[in-house]
PQR file of N, CA, C, O and H, with PARSE charges and radii, in Angstrom:
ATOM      1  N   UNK A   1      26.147  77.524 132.657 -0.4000 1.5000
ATOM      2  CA  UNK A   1      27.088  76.830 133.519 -0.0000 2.0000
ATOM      3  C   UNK A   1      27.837  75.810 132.671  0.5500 1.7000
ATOM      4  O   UNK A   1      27.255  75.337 131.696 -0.5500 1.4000
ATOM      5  N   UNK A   2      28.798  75.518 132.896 -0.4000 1.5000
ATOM      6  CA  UNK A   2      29.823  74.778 132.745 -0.0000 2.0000
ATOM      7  C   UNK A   2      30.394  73.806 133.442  0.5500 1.7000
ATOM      8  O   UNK A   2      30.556  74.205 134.596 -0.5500 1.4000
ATOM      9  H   UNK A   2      29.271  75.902 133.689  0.4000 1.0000
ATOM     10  N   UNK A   3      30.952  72.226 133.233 -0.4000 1.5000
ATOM     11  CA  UNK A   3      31.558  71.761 134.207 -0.0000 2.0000
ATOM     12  C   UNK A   3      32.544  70.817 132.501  0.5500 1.7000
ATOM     13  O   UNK A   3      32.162  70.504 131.373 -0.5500 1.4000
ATOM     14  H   UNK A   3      30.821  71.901 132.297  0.4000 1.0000
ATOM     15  N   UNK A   4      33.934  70.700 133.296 -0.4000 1.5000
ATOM     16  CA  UNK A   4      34.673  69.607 133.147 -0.0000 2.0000
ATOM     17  C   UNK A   4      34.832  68.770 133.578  0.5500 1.7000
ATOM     18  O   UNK A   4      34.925  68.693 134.803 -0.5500 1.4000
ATOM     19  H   UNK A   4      34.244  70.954 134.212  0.4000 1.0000
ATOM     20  N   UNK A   5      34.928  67.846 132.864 -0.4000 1.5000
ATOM     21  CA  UNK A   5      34.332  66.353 133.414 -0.0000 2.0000
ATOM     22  C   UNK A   5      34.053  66.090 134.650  0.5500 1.7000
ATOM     23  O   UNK A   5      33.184  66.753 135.215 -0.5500 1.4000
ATOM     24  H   UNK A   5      34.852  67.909 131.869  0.4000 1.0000
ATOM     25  N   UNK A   6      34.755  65.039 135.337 -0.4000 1.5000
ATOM     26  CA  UNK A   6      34.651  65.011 137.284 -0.0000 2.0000
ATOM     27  C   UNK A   6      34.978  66.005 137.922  0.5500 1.7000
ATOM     28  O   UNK A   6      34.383  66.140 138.991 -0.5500 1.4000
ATOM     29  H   UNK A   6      35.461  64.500 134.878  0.4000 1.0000
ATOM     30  N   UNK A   7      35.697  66.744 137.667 -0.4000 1.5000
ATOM     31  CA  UNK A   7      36.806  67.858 138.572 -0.0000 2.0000
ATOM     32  C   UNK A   7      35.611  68.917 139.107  0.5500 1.7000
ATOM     33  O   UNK A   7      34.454  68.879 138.686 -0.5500 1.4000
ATOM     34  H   UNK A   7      36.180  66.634 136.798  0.4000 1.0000
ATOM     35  N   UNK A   8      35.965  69.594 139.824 -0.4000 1.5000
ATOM     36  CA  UNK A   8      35.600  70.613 140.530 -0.0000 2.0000
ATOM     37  C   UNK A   8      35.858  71.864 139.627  0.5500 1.7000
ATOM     38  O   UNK A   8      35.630  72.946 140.168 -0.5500 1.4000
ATOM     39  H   UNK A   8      36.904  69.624 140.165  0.4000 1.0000
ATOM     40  N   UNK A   9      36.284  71.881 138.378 -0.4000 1.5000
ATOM     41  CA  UNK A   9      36.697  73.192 137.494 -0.0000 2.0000
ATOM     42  C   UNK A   9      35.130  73.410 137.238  0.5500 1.7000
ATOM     43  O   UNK A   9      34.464  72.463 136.818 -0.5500 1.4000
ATOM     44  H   UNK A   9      36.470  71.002 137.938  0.4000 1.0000
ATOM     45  N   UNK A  10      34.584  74.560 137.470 -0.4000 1.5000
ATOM     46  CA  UNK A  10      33.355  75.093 137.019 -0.0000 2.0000
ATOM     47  C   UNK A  10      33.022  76.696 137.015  0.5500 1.7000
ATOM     48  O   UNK A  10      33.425  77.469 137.885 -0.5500 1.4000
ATOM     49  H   UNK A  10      35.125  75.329 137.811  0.4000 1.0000
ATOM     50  N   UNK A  11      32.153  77.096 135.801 -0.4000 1.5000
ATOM     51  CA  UNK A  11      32.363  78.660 135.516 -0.0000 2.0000
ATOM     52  C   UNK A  11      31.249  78.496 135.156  0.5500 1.7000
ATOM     53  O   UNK A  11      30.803  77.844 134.212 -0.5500 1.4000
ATOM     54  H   UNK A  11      31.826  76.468 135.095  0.4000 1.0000
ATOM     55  N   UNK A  12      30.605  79.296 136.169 -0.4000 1.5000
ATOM     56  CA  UNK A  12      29.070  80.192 135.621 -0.0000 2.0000
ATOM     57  C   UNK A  12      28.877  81.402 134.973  0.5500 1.7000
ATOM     58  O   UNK A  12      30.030  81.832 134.927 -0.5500 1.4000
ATOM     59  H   UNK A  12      30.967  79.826 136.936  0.4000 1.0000
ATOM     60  N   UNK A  13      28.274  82.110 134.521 -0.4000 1.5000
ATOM     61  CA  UNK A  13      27.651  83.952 134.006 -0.0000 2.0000
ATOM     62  C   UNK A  13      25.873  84.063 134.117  0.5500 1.7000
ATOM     63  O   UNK A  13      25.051  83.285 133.633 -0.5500 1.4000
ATOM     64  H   UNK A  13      27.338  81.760 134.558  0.4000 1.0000
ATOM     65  N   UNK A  14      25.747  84.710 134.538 -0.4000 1.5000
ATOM     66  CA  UNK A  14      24.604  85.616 134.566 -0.0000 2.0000
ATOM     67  C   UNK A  14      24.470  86.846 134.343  0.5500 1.7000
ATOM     68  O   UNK A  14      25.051  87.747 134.948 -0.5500 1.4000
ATOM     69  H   UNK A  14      26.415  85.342 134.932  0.4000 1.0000
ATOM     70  N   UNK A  15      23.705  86.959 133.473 -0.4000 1.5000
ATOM     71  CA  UNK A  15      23.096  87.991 132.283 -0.0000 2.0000
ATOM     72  C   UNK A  15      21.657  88.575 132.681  0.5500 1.7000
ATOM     73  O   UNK A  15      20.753  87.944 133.227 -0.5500 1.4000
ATOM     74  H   UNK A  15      23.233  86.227 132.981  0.4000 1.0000
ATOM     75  N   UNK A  16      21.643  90.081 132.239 -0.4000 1.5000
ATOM     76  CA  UNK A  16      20.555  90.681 132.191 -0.0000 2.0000
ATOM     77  C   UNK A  16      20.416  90.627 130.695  0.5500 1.7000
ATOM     78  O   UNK A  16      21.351  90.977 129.976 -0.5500 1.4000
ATOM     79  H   UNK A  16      22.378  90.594 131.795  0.4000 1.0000
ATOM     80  N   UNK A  17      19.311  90.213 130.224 -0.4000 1.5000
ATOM     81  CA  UNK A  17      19.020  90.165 128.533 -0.0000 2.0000
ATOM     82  C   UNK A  17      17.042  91.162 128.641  0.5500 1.7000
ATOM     83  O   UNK A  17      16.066  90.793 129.294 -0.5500 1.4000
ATOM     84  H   UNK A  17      18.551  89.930 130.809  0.4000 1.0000
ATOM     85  N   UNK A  18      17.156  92.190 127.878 -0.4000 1.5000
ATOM     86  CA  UNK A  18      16.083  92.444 127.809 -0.0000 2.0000
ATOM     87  C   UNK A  18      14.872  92.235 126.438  0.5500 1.7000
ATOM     88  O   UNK A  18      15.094  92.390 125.237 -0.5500 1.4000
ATOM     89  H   UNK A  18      17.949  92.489 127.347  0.4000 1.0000
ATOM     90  N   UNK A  19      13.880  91.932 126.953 -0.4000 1.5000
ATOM     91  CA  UNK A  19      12.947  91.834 125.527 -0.0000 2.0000
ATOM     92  C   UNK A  19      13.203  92.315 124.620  0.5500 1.7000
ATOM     93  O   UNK A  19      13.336  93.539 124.622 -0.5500 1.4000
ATOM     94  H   UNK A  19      13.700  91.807 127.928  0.4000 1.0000
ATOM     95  N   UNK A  20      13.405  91.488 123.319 -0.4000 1.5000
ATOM     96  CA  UNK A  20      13.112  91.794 121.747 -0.0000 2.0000
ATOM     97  C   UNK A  20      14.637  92.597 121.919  0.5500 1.7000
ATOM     98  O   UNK A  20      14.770  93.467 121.059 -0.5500 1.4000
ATOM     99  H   UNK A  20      13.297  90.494 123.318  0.4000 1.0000
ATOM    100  N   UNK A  21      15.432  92.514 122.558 -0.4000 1.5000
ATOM    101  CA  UNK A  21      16.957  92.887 122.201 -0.0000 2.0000
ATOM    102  C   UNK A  21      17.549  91.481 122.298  0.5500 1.7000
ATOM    103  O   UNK A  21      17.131  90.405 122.723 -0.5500 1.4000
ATOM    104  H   UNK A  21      15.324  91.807 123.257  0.4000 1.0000
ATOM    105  N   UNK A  22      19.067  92.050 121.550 -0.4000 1.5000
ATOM    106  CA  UNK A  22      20.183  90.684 121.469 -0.0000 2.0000
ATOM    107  C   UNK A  22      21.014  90.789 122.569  0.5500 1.7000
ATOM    108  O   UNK A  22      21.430  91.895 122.913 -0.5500 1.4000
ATOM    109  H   UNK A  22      19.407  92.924 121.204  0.4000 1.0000
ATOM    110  N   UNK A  23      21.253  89.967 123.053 -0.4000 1.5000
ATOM    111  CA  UNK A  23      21.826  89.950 124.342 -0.0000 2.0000
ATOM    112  C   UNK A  23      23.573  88.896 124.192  0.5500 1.7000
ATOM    113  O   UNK A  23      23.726  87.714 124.500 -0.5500 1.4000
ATOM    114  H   UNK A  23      20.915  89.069 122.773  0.4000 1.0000
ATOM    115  N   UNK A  24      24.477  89.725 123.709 -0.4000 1.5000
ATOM    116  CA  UNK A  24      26.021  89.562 123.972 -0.0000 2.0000
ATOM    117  C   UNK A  24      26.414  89.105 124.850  0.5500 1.7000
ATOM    118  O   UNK A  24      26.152  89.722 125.882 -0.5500 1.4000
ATOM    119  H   UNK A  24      24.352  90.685 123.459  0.4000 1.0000
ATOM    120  N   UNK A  25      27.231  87.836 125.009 -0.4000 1.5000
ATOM    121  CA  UNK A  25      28.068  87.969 125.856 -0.0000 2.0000
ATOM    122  C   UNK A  25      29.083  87.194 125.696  0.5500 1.7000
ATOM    123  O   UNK A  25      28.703  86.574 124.703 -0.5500 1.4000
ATOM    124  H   UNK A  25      27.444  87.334 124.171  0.4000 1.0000
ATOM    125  N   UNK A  26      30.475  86.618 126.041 -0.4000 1.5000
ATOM    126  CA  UNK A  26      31.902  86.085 126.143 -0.0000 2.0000
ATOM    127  C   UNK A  26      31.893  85.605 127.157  0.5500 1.7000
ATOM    128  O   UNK A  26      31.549  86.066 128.246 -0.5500 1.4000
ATOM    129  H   UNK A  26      30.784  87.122 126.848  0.4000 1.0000
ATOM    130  N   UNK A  27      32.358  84.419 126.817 -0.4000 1.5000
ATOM    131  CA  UNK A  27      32.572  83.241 128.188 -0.0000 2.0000
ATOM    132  C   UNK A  27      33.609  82.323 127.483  0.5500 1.7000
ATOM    133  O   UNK A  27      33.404  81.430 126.661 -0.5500 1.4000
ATOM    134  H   UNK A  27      32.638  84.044 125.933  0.4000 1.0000
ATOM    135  N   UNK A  28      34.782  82.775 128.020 -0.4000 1.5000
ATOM    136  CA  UNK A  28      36.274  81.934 127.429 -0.0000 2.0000
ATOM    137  C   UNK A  28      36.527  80.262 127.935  0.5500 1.7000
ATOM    138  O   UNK A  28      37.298  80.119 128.884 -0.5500 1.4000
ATOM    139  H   UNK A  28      34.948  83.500 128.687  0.4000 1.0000
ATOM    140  N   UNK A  29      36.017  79.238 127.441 -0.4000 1.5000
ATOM    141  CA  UNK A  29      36.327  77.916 127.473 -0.0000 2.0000
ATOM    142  C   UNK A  29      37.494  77.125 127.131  0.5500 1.7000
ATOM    143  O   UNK A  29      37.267  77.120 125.921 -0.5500 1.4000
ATOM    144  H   UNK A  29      35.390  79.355 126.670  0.4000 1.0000
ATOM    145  N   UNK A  30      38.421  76.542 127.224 -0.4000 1.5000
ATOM    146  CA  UNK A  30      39.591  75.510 126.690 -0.0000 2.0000
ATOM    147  C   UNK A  30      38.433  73.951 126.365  0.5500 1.7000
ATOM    148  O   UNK A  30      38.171  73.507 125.247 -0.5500 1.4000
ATOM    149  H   UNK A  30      38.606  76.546 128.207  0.4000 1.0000
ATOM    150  N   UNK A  31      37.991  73.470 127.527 -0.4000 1.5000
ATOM    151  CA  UNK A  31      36.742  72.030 127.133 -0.0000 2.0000
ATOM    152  C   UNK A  31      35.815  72.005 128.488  0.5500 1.7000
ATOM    153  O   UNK A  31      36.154  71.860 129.662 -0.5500 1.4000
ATOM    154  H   UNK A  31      38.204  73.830 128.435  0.4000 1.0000
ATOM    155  N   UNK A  32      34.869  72.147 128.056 -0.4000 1.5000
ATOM    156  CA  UNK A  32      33.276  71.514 128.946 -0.0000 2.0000
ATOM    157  C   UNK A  32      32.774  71.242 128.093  0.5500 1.7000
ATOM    158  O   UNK A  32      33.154  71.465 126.943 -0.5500 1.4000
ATOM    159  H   UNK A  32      34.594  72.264 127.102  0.4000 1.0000
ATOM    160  N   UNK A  33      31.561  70.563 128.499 -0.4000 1.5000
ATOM    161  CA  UNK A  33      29.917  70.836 128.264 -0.0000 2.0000
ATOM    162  C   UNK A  33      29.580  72.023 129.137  0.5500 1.7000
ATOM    163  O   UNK A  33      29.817  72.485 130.253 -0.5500 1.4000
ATOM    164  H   UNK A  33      31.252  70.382 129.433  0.4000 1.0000
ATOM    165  N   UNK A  34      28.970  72.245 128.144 -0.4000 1.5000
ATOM    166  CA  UNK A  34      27.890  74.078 128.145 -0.0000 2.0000
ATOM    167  C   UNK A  34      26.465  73.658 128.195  0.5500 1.7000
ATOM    168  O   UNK A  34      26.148  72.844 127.328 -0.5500 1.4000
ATOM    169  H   UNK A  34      28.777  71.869 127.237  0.4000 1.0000
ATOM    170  N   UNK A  35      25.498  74.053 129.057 -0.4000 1.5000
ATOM    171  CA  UNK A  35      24.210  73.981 129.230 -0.0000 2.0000
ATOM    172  C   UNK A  35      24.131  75.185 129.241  0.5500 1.7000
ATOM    173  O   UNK A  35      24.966  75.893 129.804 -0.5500 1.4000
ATOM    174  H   UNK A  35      25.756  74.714 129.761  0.4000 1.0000
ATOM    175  N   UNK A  36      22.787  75.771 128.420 -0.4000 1.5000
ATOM    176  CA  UNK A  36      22.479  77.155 128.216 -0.0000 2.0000
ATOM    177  C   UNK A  36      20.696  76.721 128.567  0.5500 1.7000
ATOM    178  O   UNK A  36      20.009  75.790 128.148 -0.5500 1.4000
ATOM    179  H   UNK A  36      22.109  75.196 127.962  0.4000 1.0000
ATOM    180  N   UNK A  37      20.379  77.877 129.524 -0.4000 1.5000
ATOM    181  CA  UNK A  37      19.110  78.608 130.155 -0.0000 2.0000
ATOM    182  C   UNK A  37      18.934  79.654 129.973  0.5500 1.7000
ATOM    183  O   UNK A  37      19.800  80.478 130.266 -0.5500 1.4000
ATOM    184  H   UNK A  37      20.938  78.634 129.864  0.4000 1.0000
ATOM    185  N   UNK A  38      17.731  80.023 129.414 -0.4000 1.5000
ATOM    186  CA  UNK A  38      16.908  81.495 129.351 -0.0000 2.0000
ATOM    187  C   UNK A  38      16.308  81.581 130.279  0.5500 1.7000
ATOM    188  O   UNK A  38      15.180  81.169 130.007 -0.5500 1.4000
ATOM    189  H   UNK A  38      17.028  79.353 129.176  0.4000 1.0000
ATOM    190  N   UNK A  39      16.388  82.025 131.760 -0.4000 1.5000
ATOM    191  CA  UNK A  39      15.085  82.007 132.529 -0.0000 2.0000
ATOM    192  C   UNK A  39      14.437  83.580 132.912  0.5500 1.7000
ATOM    193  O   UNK A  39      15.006  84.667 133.014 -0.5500 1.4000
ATOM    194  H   UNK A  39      17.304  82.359 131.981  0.4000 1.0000
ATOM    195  N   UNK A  40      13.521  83.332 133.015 -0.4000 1.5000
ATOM    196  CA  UNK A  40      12.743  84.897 133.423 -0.0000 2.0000
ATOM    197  C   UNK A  40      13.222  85.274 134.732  0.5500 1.7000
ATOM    198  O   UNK A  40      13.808  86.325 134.991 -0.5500 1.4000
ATOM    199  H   UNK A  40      13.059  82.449 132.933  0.4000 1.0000
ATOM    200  N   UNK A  41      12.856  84.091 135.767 -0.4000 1.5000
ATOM    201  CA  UNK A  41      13.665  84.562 137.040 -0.0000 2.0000
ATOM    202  C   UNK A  41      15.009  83.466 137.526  0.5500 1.7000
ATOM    203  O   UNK A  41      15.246  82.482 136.826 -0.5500 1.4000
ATOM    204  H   UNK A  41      12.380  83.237 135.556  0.4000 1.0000
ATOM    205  N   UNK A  42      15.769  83.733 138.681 -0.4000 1.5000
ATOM    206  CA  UNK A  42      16.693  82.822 138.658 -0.0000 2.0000
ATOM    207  C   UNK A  42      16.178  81.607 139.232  0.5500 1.7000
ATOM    208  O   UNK A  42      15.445  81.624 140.222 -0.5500 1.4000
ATOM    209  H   UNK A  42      15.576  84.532 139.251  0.4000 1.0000
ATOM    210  N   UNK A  43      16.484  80.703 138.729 -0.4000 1.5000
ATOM    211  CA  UNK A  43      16.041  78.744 139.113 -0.0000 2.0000
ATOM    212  C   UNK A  43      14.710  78.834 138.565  0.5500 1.7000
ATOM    213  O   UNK A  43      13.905  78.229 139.274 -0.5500 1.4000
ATOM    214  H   UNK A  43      17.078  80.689 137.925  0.4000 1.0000
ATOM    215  N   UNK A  44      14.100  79.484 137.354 -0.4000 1.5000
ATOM    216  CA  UNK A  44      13.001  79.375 136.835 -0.0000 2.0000
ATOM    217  C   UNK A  44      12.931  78.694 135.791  0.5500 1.7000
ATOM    218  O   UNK A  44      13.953  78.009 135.765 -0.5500 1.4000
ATOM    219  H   UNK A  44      14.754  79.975 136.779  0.4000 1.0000
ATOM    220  N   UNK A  45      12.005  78.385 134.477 -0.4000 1.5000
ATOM    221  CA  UNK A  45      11.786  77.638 133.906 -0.0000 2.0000
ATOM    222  C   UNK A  45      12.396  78.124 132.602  0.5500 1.7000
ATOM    223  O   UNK A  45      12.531  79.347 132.603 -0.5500 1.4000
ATOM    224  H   UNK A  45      11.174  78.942 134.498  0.4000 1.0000
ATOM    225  N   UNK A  46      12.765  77.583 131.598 -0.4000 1.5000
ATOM    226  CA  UNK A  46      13.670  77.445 130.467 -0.0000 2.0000
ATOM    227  C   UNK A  46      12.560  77.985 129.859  0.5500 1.7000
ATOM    228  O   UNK A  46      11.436  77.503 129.997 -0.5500 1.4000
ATOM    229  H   UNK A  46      12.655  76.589 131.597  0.4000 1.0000
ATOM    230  N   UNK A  47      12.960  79.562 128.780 -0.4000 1.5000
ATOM    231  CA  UNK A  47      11.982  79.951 127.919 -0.0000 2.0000
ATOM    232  C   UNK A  47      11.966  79.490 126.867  0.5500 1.7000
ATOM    233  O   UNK A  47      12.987  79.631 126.194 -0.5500 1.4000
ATOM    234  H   UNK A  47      13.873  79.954 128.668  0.4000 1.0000
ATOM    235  N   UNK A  48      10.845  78.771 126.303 -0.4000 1.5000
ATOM    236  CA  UNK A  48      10.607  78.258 124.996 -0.0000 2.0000
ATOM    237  C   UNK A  48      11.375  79.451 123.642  0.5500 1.7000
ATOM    238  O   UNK A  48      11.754  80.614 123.774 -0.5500 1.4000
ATOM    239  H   UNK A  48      10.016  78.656 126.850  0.4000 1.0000
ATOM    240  N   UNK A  49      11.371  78.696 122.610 -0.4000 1.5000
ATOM    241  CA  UNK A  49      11.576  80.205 121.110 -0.0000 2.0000
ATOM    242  C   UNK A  49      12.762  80.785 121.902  0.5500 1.7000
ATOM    243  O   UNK A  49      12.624  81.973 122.193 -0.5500 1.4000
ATOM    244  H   UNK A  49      11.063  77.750 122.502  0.4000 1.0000
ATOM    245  N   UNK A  50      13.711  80.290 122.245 -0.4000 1.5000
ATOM    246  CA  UNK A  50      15.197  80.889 121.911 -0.0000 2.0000
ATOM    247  C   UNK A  50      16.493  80.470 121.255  0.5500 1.7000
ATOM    248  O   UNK A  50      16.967  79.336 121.328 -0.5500 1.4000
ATOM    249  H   UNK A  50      13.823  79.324 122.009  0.4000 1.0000
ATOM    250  N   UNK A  51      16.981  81.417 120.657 -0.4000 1.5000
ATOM    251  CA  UNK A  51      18.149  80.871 119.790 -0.0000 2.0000
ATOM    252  C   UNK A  51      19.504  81.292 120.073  0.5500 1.7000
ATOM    253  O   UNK A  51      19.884  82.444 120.284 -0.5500 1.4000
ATOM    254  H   UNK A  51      16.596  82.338 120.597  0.4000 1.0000
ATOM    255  N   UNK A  52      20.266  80.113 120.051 -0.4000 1.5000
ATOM    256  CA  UNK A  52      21.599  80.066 120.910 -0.0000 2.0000
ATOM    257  C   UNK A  52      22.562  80.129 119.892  0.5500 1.7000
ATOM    258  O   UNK A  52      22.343  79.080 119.286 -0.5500 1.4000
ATOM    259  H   UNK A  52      19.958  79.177 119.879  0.4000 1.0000
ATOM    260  N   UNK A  53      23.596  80.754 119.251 -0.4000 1.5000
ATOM    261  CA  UNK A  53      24.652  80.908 118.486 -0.0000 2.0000
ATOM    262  C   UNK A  53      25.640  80.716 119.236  0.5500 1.7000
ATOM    263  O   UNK A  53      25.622  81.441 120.230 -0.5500 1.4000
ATOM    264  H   UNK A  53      23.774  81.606 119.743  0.4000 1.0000
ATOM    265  N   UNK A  54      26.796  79.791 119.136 -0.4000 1.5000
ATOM    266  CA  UNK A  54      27.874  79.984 119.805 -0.0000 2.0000
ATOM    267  C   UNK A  54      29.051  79.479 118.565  0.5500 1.7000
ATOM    268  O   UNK A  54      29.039  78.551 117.757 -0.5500 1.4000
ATOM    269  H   UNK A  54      26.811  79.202 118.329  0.4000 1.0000
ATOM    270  N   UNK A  55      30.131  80.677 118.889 -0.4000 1.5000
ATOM    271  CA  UNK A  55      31.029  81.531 117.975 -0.0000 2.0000
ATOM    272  C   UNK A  55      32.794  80.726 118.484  0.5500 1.7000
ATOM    273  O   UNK A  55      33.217  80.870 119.631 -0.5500 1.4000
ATOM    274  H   UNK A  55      30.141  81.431 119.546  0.4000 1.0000
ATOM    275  N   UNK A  56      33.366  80.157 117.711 -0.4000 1.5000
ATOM    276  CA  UNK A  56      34.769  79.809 117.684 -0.0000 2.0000
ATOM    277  C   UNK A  56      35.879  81.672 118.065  0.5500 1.7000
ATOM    278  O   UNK A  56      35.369  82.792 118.056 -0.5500 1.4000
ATOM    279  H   UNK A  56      33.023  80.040 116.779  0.4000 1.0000
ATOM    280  N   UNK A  57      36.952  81.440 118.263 -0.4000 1.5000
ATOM    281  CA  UNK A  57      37.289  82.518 118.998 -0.0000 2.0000
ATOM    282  C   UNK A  57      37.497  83.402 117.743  0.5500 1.7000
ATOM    283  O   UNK A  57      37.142  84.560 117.964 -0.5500 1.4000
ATOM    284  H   UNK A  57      37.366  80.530 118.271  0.4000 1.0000
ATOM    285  N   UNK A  58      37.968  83.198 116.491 -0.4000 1.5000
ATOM    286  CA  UNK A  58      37.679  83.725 115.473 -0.0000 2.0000
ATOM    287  C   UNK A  58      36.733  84.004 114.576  0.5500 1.7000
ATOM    288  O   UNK A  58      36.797  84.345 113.395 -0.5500 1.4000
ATOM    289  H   UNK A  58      38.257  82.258 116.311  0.4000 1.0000
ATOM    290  N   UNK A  59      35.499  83.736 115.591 -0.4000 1.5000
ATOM    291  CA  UNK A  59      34.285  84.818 115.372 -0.0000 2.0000
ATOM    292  C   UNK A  59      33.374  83.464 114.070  0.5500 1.7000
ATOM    293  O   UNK A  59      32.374  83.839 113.458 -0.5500 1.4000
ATOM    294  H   UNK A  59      35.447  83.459 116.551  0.4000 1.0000
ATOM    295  N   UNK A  60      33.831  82.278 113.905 -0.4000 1.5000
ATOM    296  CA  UNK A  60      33.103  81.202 113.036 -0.0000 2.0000
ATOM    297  C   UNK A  60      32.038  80.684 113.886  0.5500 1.7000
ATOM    298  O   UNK A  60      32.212  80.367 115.063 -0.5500 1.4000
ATOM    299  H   UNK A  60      34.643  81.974 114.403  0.4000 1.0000
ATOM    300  N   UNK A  61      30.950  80.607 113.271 -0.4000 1.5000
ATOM    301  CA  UNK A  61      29.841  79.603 113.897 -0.0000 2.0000
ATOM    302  C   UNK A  61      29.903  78.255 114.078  0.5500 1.7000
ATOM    303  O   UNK A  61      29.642  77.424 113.208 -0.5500 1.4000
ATOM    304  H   UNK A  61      30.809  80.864 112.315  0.4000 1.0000
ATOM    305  N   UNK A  62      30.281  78.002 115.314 -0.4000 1.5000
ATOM    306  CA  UNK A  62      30.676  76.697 116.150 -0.0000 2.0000
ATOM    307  C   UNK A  62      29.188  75.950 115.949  0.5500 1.7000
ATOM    308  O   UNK A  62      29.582  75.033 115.228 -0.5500 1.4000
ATOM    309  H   UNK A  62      30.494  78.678 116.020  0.4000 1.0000
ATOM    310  N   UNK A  63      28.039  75.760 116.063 -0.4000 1.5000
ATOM    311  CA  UNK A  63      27.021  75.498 116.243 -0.0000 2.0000
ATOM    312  C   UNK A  63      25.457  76.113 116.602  0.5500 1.7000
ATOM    313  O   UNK A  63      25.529  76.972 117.481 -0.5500 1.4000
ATOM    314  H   UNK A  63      27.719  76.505 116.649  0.4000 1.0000
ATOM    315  N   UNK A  64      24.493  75.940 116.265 -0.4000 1.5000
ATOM    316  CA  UNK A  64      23.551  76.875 116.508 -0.0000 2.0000
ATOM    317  C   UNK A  64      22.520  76.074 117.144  0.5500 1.7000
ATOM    318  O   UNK A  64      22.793  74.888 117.328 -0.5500 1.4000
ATOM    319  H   UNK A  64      24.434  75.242 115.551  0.4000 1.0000
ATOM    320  N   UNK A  65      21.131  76.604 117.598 -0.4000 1.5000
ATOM    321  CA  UNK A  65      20.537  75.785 117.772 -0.0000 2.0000
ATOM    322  C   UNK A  65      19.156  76.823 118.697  0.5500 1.7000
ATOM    323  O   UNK A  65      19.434  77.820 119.363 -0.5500 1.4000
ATOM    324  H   UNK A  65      20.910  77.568 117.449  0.4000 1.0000
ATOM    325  N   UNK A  66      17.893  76.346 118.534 -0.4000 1.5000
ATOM    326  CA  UNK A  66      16.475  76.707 118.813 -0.0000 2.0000
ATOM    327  C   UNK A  66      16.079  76.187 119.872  0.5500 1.7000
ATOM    328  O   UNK A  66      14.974  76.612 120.210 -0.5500 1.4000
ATOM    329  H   UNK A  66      17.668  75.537 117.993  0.4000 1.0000
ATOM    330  N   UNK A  67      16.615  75.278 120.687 -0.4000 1.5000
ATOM    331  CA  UNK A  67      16.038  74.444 121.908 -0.0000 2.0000
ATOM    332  C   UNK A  67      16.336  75.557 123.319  0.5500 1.7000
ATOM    333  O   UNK A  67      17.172  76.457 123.405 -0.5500 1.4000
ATOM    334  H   UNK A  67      17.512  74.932 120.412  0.4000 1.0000
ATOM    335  N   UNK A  68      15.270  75.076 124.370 -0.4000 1.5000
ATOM    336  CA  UNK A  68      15.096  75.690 125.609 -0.0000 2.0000
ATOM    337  C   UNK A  68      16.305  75.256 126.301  0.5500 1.7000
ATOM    338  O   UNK A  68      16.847  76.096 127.019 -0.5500 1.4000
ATOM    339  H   UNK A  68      14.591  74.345 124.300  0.4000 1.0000
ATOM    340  N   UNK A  69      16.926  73.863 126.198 -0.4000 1.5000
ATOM    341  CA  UNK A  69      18.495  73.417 126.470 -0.0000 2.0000
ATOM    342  C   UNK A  69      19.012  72.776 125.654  0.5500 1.7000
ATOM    343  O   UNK A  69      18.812  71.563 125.587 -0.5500 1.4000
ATOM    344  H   UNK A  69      16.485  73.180 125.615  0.4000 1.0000
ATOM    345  N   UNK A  70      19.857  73.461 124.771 -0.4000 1.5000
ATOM    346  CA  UNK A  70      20.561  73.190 124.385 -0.0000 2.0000
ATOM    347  C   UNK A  70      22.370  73.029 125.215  0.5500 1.7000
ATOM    348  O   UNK A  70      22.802  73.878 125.995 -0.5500 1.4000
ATOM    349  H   UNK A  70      20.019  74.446 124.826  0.4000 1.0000
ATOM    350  N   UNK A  71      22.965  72.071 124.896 -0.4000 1.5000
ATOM    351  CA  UNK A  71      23.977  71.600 125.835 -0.0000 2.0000
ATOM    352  C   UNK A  71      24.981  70.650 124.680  0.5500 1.7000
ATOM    353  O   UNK A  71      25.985  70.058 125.077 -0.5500 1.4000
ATOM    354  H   UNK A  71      22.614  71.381 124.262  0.4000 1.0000
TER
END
């Protein structure tokens, strides 16, 4: 999920990601904060040991990171 600042602008995705595969996906931003969740079920608990890559639109590594929320 996503939000910009006060406003009401907000964009979610939900993903099927399966075990021990990489799980793709595109989510087009201009500015938020990004909170990223792994959960097993939906409104469940943040899975420990995951790694979050997120990619500039020309495919550069914007930031990486190992945390259950990273944001």
């Amino acid at each position: 999920m996503s939000l910009y600042g006060e406003l009401n602008a907000e964009s979610h995705a939900r993903l099927k990601v399966k075990a021990g595969e990489i799980t793709e996906a595109t989510m087009k931003q201009h500015a938020a904060v990004v909170s990223l969740t792994l959960a097993a079920t939906s409104g469940g608990e943040a899975l420990a040991d995951t790694s979050w890559t997120i990619l500039g639109a020309s495919g550069d590594v914007l930031t990486e990171s190992r945390s259950a929320f990273p944001r």
